[in-house]
DRENPATI-53313 format. One record per residue: x, y, z of N, C-alpha, C in turn; residue in three letters. Coordinates in pm, whole numbers, padded with zeros to 5 digits, always signed. Example, Ala and Ser with C-alpha at 12.3 -4.5 7.8 and 13.67 -1.06 7.14 Angstrom:
% DRENPATI-53313
+01319-00569+00780+01230-00450+00780+01320-00330+00780ala +01285-00225+00708+01367-00106+00714+01290+00003+00787ser 
//
This chain:
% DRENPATI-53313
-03182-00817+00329-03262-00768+00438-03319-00632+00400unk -03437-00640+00358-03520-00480+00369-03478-00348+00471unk -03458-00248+00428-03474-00181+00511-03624-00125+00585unk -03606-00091+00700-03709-00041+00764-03703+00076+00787unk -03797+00141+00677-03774+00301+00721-03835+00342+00805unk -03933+00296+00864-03957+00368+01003-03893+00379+01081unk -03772+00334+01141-03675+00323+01195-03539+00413+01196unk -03568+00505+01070-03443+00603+01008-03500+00779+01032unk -03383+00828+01073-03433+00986+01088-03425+01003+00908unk -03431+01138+00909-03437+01232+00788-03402+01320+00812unk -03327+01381+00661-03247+01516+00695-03259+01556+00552unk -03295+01681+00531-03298+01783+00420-03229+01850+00387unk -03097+01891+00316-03042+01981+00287-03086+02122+00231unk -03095+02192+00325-03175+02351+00251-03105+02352+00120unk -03150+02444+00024-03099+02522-00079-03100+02387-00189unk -03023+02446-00300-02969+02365-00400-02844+02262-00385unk -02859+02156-00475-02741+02084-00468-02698+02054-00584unk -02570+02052-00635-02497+02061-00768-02560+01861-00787unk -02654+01832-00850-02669+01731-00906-02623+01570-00933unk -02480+01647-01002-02384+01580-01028-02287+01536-00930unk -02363+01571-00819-02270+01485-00685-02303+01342-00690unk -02214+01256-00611-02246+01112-00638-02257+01091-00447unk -02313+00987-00420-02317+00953-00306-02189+00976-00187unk -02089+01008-00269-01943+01023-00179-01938+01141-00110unk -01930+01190-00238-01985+01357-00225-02053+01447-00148unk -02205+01384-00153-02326+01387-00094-02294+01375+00038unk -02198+01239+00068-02241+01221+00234-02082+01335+00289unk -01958+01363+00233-01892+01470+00271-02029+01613+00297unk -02098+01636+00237-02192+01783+00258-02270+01754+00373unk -02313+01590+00395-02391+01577+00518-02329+01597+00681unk -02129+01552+00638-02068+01600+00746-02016+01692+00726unk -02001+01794+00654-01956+01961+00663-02035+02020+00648unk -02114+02082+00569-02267+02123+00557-02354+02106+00711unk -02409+01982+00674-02521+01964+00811-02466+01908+00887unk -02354+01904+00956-02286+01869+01092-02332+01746+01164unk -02391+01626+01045-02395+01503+01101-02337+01384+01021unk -02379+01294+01083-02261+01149+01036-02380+01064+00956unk -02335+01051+00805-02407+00969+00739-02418+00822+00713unk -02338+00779+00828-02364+00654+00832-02397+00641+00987unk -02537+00669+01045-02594+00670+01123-02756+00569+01047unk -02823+00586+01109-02957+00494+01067-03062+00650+01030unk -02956+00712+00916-03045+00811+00887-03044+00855+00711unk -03152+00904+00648-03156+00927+00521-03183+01069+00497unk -03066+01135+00373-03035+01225+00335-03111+01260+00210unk -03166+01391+00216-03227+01422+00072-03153+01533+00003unk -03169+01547-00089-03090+01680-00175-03187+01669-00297unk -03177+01825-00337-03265+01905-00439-03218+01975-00562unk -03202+01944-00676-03141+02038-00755-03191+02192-00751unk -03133+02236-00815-03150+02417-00795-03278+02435-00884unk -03328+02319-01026-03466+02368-01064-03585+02298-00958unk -03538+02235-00888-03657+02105-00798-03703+02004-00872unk -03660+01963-00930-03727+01883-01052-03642+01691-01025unk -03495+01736-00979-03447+01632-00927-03406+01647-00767unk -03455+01486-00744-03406+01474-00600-03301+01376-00603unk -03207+01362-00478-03181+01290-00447-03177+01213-00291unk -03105+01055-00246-03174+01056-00139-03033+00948-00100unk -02967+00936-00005-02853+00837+00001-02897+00829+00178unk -02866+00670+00149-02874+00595+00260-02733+00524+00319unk -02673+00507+00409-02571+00414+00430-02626+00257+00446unk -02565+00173+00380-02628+00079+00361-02525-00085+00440unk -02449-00003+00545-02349-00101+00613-02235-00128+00545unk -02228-00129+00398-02111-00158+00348-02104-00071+00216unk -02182+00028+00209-02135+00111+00079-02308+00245+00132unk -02348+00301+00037-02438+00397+00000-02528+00353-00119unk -02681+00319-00017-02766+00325-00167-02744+00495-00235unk -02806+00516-00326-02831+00597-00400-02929+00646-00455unk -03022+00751-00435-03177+00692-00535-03184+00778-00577unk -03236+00819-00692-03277+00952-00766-03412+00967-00840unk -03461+01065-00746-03607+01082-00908-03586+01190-00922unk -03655+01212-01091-03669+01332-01183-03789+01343-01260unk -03862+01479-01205-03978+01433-01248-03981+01493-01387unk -04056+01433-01464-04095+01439-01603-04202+01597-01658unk -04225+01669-01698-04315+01711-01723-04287+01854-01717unk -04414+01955-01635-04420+02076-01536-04379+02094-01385unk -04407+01989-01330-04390+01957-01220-04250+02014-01130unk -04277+02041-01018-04123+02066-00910-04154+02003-00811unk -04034+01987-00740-04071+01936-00574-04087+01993-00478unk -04168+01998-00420-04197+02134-00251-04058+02132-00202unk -03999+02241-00115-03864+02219-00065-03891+02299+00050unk -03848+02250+00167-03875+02365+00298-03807+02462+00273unk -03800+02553+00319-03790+02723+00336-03686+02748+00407unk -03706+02680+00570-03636+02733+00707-03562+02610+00730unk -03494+02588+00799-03384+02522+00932-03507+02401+00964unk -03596+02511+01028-03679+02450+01153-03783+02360+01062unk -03798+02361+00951-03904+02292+00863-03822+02167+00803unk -03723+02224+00789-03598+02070+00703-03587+01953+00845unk -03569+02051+01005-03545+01955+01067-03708+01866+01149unk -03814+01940+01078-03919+01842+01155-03956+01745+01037unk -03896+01712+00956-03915+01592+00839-03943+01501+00873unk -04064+01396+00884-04082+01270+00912-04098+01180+00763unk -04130+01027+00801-04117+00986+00690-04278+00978+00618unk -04341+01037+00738-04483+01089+00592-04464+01200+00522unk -04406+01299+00570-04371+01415+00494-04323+01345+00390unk -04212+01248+00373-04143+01214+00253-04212+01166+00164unk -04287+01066+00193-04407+01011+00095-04479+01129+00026unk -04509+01215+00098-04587+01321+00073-04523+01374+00006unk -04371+01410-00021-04301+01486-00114-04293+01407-00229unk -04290+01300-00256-04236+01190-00323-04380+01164-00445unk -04495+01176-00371-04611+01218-00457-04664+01329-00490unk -04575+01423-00488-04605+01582-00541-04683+01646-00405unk -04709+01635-00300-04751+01708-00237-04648+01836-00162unk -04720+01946-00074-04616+02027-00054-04654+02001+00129unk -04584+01917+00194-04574+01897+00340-04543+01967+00457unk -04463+02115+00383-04449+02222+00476-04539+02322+00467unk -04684+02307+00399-04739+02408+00384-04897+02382+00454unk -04897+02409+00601-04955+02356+00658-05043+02489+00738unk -05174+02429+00732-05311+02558+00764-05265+02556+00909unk -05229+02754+00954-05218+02777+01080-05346+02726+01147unk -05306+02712+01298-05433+02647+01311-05455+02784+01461unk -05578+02788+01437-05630+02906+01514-05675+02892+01661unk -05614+02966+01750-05661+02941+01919-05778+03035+01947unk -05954+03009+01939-06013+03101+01933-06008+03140+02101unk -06066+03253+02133-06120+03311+02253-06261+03356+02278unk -06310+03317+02358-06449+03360+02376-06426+03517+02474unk -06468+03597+02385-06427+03758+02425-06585+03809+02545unk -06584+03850+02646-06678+03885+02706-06736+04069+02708unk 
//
């Protein structure tokens, strides 16, 4: 059965993550760290400390997918900044991260006034 990711929150871990965590690992930081339950209908990302690798664990009903990319080259991955930017993550943002774009870096948008 496919998953349906439209259907799944998202959650970002600020900062760096030691790499070499394995999905076990990973989902202990999602309940001490970010104070939620990873086997909910939600997907976890983590960032190494150069940005270059991600990772992304899903609960999958009877174990944890696992996924990892690393990108090849020059390249890094955008990483939010704040709290408030990790927690408005949708799953276009992710696509958007996932193809090199940077999704938190978004043109203020201006309230003009007509001054008399």
């Amino acid at each position: 059965m496919p998953l349906e990711w439209d259907s799944y929150d998202y959650y970002i871990q600020l900062g760096r993550t030691d790499m070499r965590k394995k999905a076990y690992t990973l989902s202990l930081l999602v309940e001490n760290e970010m104070e939620l339950s990873p086997f909910d209908r939600s997907v976890f990302l983590f960032c190494s400390r150069t940005k270059r690798i991600l990772k992304i664990i899903v609960w999958g009903g009877n174990g944890f997918w696992e996924m990892t990319k690393r990108l090849e080259g020059k390249g890094t991955f955008a990483w939010p900044g704040s709290t408030e930017d990790a927690l408005k993550t949708s799953l276009d943002d992710i696509k958007l991260l996932l193809k090199g774009a940077d999704p938190w870096r978004r043109l203020t948008v201006l309230h003009l006034q007509k001054v008399s």
